[in-house]
N, C-alpha and C positions, 0 to 999 in steps of 0.2 A: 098326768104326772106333773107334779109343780116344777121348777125352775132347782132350787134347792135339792130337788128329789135325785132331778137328771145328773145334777155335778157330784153327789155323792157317788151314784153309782158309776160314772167317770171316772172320778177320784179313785174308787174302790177298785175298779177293776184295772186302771194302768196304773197303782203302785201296787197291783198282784194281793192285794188284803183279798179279796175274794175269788176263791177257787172254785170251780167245777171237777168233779172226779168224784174217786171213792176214798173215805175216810174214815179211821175209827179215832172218835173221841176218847176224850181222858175218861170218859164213862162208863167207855167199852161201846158203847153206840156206833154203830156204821151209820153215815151220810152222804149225799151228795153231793155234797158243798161245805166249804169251812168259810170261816170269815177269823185273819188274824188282823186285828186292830192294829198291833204293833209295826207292821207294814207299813201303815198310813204314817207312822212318825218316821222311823227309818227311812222313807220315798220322800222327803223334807214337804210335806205338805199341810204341818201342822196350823198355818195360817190359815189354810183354804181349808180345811176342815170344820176350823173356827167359826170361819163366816157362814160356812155351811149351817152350823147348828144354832150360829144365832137367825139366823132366815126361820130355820124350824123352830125356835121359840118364839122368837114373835111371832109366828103364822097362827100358835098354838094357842097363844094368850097367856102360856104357863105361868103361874103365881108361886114366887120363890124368896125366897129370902138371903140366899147366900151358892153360892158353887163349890162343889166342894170336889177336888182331885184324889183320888184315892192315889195311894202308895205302888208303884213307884210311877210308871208311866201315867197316870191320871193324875199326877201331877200338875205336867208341864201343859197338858189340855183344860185343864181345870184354871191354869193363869194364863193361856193367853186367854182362853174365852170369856174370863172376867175381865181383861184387860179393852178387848173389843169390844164388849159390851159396857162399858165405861165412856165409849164415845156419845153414848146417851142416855145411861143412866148409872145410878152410884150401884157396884156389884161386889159385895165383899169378896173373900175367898178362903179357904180354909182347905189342911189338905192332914193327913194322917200321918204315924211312922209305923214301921212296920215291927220296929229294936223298940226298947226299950229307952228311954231316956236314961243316962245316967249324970 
């Protein structure tokens, strides 16, 4: 397991984003485990989440052109992680609404 791998699931499991139990999804699906994201922002660790996923893009090589944060929480991960990734190279960023503009 890489280096980036181990702090995720660190990360994931002491701010409680990742549960063990039983679950029914919004699907109706029962599982073993949930993973709520919004954890990891609420537990303030949206920095180290950051560095986490820029480790896995670079490890990845992924080829992108821009970051994009969706509405409303994938937002604020979507700017810092352009932000960070701006320490070495230009990352635009772009993010959604969910209203309408008026």
């Amino acid at each position: 397991m890489k280096d980036y791998q181990k702090r995720f699931l660190k990360l994931a499991l002491d701010s409680g984003a990742f549960k063990v139990g039983e679950f029914t999804l919004k699907s109706g699906r029962r599982s073993p485990y949930f993973f709520n994201a919004s954890a990891l922002l609420e537990y303030g660790s949206l920095s180290d989440l950051a560095d986490i996923l820029v480790s896995k893009i670079e490890d990845s090589n992924l080829q992108f052109d821009m970051i994009f944060g969706p509405a409303y929480k994938g937002i604020f991960l979507g700017s810092i992680l352009a932000t960070k990734m701006s320490e070495t190279m230009k990352v635009p960023v772009c993010f959604n609404r969910k209203e309408v503009k008026d």
